[in-house]
C-alpha positions as CSV (number, residue, x, y, z in Angstrom):
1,X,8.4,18.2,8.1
2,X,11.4,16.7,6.0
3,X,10.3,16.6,2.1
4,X,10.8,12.9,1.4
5,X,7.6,12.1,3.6
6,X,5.4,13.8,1.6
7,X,5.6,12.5,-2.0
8,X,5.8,9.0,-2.8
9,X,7.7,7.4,-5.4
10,X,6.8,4.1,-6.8
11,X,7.8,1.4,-4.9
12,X,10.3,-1.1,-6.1
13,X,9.4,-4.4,-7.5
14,X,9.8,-7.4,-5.1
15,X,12.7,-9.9,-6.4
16,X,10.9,-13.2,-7.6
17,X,11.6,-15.9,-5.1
18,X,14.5,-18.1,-6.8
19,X,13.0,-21.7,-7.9
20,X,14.8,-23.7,-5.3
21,X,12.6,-22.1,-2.1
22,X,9.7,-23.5,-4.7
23,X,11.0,-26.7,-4.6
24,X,11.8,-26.7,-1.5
25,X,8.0,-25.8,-0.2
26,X,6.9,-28.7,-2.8
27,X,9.7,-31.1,-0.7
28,X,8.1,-30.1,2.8
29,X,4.1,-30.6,1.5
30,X,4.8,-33.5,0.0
31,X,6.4,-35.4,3.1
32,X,3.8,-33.8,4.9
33,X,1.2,-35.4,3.3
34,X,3.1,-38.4,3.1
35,X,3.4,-38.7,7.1
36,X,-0.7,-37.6,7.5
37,X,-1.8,-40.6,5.2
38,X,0.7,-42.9,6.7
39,X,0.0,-41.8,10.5
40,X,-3.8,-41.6,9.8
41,X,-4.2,-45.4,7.6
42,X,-1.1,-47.4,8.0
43,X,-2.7,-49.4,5.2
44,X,-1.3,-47.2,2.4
45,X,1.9,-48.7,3.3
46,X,1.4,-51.2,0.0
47,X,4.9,-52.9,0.1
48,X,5.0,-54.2,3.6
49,X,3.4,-58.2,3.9
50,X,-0.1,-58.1,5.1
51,X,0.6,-59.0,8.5
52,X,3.0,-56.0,9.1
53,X,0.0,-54.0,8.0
54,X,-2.5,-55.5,10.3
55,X,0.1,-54.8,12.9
56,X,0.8,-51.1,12.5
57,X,-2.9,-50.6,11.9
58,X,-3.6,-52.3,15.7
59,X,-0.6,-50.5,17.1
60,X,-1.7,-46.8,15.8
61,X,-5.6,-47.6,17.0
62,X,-4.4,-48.6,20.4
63,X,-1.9,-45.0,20.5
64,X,-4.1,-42.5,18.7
65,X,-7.3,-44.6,18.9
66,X,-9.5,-45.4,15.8
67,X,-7.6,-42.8,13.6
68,X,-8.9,-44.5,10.2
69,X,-12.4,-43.3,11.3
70,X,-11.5,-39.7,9.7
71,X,-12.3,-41.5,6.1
72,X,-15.7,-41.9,7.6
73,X,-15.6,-37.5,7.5
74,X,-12.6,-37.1,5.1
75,X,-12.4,-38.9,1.8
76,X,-8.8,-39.2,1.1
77,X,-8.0,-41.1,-2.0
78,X,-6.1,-40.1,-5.4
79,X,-9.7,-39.4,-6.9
80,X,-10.0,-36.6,-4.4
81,X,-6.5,-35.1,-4.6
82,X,-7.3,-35.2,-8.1
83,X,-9.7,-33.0,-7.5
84,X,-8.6,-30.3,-5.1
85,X,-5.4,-30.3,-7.9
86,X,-8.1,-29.2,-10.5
87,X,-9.7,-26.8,-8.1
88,X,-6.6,-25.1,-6.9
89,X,-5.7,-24.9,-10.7
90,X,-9.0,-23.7,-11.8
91,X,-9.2,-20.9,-9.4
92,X,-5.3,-20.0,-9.7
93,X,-6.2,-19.5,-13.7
94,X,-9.4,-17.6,-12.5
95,X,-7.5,-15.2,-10.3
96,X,-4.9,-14.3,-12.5
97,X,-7.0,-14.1,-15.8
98,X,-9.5,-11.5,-13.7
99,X,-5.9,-9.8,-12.9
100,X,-4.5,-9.8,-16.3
101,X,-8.3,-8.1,-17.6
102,X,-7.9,-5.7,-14.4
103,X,-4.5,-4.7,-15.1
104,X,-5.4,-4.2,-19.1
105,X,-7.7,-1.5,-17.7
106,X,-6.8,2.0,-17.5
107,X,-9.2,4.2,-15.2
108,X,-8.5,8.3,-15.9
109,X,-9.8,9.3,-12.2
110,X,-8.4,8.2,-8.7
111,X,-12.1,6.8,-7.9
112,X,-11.8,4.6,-11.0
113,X,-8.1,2.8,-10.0
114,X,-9.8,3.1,-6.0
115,X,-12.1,0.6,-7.5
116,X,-10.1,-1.3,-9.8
117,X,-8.3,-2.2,-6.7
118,X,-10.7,-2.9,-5.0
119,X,-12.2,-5.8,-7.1
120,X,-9.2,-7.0,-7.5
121,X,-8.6,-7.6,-4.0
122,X,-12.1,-8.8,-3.8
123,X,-11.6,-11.4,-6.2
124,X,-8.3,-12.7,-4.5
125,X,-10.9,-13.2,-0.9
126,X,-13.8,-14.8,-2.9
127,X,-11.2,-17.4,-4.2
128,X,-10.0,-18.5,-1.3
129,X,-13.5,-18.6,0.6
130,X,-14.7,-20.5,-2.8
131,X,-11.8,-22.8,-2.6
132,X,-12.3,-23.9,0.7
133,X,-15.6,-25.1,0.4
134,X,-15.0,-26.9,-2.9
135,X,-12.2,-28.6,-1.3
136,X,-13.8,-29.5,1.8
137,X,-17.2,-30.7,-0.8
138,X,-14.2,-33.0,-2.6
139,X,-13.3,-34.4,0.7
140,X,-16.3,-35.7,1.3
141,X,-17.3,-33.0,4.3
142,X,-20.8,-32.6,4.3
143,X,-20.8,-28.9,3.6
144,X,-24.9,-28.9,4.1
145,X,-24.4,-29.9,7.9
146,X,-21.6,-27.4,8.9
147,X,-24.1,-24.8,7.1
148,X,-27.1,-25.8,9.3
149,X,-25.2,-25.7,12.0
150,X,-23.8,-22.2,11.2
151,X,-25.9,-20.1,13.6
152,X,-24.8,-21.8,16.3
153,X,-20.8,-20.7,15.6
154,X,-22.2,-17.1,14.0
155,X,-21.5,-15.9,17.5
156,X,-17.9,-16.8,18.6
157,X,-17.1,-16.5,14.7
158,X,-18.2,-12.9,15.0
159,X,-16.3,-12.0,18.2
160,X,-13.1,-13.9,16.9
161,X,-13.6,-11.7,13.1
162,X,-14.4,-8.3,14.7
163,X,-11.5,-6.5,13.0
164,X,-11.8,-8.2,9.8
165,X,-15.5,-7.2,9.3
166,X,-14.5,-4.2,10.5
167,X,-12.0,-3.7,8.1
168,X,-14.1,-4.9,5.2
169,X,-16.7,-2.6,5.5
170,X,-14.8,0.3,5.9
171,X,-12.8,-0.6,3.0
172,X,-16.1,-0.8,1.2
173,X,-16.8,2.8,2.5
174,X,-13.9,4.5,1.9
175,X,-14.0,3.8,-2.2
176,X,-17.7,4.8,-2.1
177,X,-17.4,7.8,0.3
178,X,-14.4,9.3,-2.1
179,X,-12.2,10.3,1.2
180,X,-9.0,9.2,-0.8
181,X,-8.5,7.8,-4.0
182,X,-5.3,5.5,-5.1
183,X,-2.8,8.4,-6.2
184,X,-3.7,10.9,-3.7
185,X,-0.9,12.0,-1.5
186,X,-2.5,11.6,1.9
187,X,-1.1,11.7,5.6
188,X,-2.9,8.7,7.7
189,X,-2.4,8.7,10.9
190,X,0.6,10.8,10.7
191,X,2.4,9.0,7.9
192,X,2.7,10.7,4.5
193,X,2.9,9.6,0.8
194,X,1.1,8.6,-2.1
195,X,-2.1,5.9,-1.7
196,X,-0.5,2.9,-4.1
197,X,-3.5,0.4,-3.7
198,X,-7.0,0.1,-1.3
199,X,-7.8,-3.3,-0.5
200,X,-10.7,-4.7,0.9
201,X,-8.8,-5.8,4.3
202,X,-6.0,-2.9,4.0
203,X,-4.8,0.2,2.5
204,X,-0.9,0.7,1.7
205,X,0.7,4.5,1.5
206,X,4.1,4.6,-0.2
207,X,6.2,8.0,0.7
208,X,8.9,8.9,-1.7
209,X,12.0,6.8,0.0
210,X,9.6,3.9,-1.1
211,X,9.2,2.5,2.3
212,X,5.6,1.5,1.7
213,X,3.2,1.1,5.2
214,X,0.4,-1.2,5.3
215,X,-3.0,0.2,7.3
216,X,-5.9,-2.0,8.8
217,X,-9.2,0.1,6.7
218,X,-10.4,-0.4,10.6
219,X,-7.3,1.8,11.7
220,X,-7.8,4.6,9.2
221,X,-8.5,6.9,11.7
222,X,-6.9,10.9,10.7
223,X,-6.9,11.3,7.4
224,X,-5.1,14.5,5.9
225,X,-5.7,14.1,1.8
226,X,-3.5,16.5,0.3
227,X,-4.7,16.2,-2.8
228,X,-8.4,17.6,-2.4
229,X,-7.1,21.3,-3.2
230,X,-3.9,22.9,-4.5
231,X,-1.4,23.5,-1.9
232,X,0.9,26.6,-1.3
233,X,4.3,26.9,-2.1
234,X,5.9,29.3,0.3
235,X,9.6,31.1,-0.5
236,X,11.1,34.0,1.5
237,X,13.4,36.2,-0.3
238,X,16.4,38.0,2.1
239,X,17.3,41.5,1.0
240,X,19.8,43.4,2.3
241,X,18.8,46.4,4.9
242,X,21.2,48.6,2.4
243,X,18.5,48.0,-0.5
244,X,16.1,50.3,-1.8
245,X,13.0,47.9,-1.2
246,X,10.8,49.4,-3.8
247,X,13.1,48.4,-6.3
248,X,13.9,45.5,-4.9
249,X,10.2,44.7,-5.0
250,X,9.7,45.4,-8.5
251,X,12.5,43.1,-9.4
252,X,11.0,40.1,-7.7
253,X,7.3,40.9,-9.6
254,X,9.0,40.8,-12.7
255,X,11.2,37.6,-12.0
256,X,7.3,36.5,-10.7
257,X,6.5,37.2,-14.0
258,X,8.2,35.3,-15.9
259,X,7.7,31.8,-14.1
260,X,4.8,30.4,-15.3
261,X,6.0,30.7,-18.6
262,X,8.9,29.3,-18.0
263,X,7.6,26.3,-15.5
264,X,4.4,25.7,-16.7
265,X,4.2,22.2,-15.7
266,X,4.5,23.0,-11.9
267,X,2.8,26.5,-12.3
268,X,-0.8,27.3,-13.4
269,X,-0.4,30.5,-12.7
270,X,1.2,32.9,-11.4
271,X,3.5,33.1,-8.2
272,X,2.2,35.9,-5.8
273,X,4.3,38.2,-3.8
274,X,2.1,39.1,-0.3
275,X,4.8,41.3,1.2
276,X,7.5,41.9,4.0
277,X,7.1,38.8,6.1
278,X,9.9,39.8,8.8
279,X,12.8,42.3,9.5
280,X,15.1,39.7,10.9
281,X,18.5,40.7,12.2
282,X,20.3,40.8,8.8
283,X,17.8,41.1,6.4
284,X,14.5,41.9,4.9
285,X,12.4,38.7,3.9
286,X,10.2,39.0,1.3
287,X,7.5,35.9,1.0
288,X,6.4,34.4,-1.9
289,X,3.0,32.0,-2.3
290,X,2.7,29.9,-5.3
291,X,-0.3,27.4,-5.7
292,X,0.7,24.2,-6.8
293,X,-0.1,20.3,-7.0
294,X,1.0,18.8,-3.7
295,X,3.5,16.7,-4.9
296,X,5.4,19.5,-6.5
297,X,5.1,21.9,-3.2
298,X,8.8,21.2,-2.3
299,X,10.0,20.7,-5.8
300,X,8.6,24.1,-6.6
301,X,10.0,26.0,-3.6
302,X,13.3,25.5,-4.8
303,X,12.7,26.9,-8.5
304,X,11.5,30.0,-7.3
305,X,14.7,30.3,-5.2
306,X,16.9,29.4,-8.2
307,X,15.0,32.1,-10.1
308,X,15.0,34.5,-7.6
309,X,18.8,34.4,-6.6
310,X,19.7,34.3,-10.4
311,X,17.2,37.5,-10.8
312,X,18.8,40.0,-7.9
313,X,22.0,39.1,-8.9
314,X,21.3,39.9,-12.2
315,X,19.7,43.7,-11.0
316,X,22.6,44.0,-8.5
317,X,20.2,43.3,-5.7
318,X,22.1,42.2,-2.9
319,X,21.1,39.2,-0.5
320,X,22.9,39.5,2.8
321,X,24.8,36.2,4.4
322,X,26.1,36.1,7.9
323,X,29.0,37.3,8.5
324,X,31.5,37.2,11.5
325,X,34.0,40.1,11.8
326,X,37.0,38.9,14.3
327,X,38.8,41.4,16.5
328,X,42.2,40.9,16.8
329,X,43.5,42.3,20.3
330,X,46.9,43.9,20.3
């Protein structure tokens, strides 16, 4: 399988959107509320006479029906909007301030930023769910009703949330159960890289062309984690046929030899050679096995054939290439 699936770079920062979408998005709300208040009380038209007033009030109830009956369920004044303005901002300050402490922190295992992800994407839920209800309080709902009555809906909510629950709990599981941490290379249901962040809804995997996928915790199903347990390096060395492969062999142990030293931050210890792995048509293959770190198996492959090559040809040890020899017909 091609090497830049298995380890994961980090993935590039997403440009800031440029002010003017802002603005734009402020624009669109704002005559949005503007045509709910005017469609659902005519009287907030303040600068038209009375009688206009009375008029467009008659003409809306006899279209849309009693419409102004929604202040009888929804308080909509500037005291409320007020209000929801001070929750939004509240909770916006809340959010962030619980992700400026979060990101201040500094877990030294994978469990640790597992977690630390996972509160943070725990807070980001709660706030919305908290918001809600405050907003809906500030509108005048009557929050104890729809809670009364919430048995009744438990059902069809539960059917309609089935994934989400789903996903939720086995969020919750996978942090406790320590299957993956964030930092593992892992391979989830056949796609490969490095676990970036575990949220309580979903779990994103970054490979090393930074393409970043994003997994339902409910659709975790195969789950290869790669780094549980070192991982083998594997390099075959072609000799010629014409070689004495004795010697040939004690060349390769001592360029072995030599590697951890010289690599000691992608070797532990010591590359092992485990013997003749085929007699193919041109040459002799000697194999190689080095343990390594998973994200440095590929990385590490190609240093022992650098060393290698530059070792035989340094003892005169020859490694055969095809060749094609041409006859000529006279």
């Amino acid at each position: 399988m091609a090497e830049n699936n298995v380890q994961a770079a980090a993935p590039e920062k997403k440009e800031k959107a440029p002010l003017g979408v802002y603005a734009k998005r402020v624009i669109r709300y704002a005559v949005a509320l503007v045509l709910f208040l005017v469609i659902t009380n005519p009287s907030v038209l303040f600068f038209l006479p009375e009688g206009t007033r009375e008029n467009l009030r008659n003409t809306w109830s006899q279209v849309f029906g009693n419409v102004e009956g929604i202040k009888e369920a929804v308080r909509i004044d500037f005291v409320a909007i007020f209000k929801i303005i001070a929750i939004v901002l509240m909770l916006l300050l809340l959010v962030n301030l619980v992700r400026l402490i979060i990101s201040k922190l500094t877990p030294k295992t994978g469990k640790g930023h597992s977690i630390v992800s996972m509160i943070g994407s725990f807070v980001t839920y709660a706030a919305v769910l908290l918001g809600i209800i405050m907003v809906l309080s500030s509108l005048g709902v009557n929050m104890s009703t729809i809670f009364a009555s919430i048995g009744i809906v438990a059902l069809i909510i539960g059917f309609a949330a089935e994934s989400l629950i789903a996903d939720l709990i086995t969020g919750i599981f996978l942090v406790f159960e320590d299957e993956f941490n964030v930092g593992d290379i892992v391979e989830i249901n056949g796609f490969r890289g490095t676990v970036t962040s575990i949220g309580m809804r979903v779990t994103t995997v970054t490979d090393m062309g930074g393409n970043m996928k994003v997994i339902n915790n409910s659709g975790i199903k195969d789950v290869l984690n790669r780094s549980k347990a070192a991982s083998k390096a594997v390099c075959d060395a072609p000799v010629a046929y014409s070689e004495n492969l004795e010697n040939a062999e004690k060349v390769l142990n001592a360029i072995l030899d030599k590697i951890p030293e010289k690599y000691p931050e992608k070797f532990s210890k010591r590359p092992e050679y485990i013997g003749v792995q085929a007699l193919d048509s041109s040459s002799v293959n000697l194999r190689v096995v080095a343990e390594v770190a998973e994200k440095d198996v590929f990385s590490a492959a190609r240093v022992l054939n650098r060393e290698i090559k530059i070792g035989f040809d340094a003892a005169g040890v020859e490694i055969p290439f095809q060749q094609v020899v041409v006859h000529q017909a006279k």
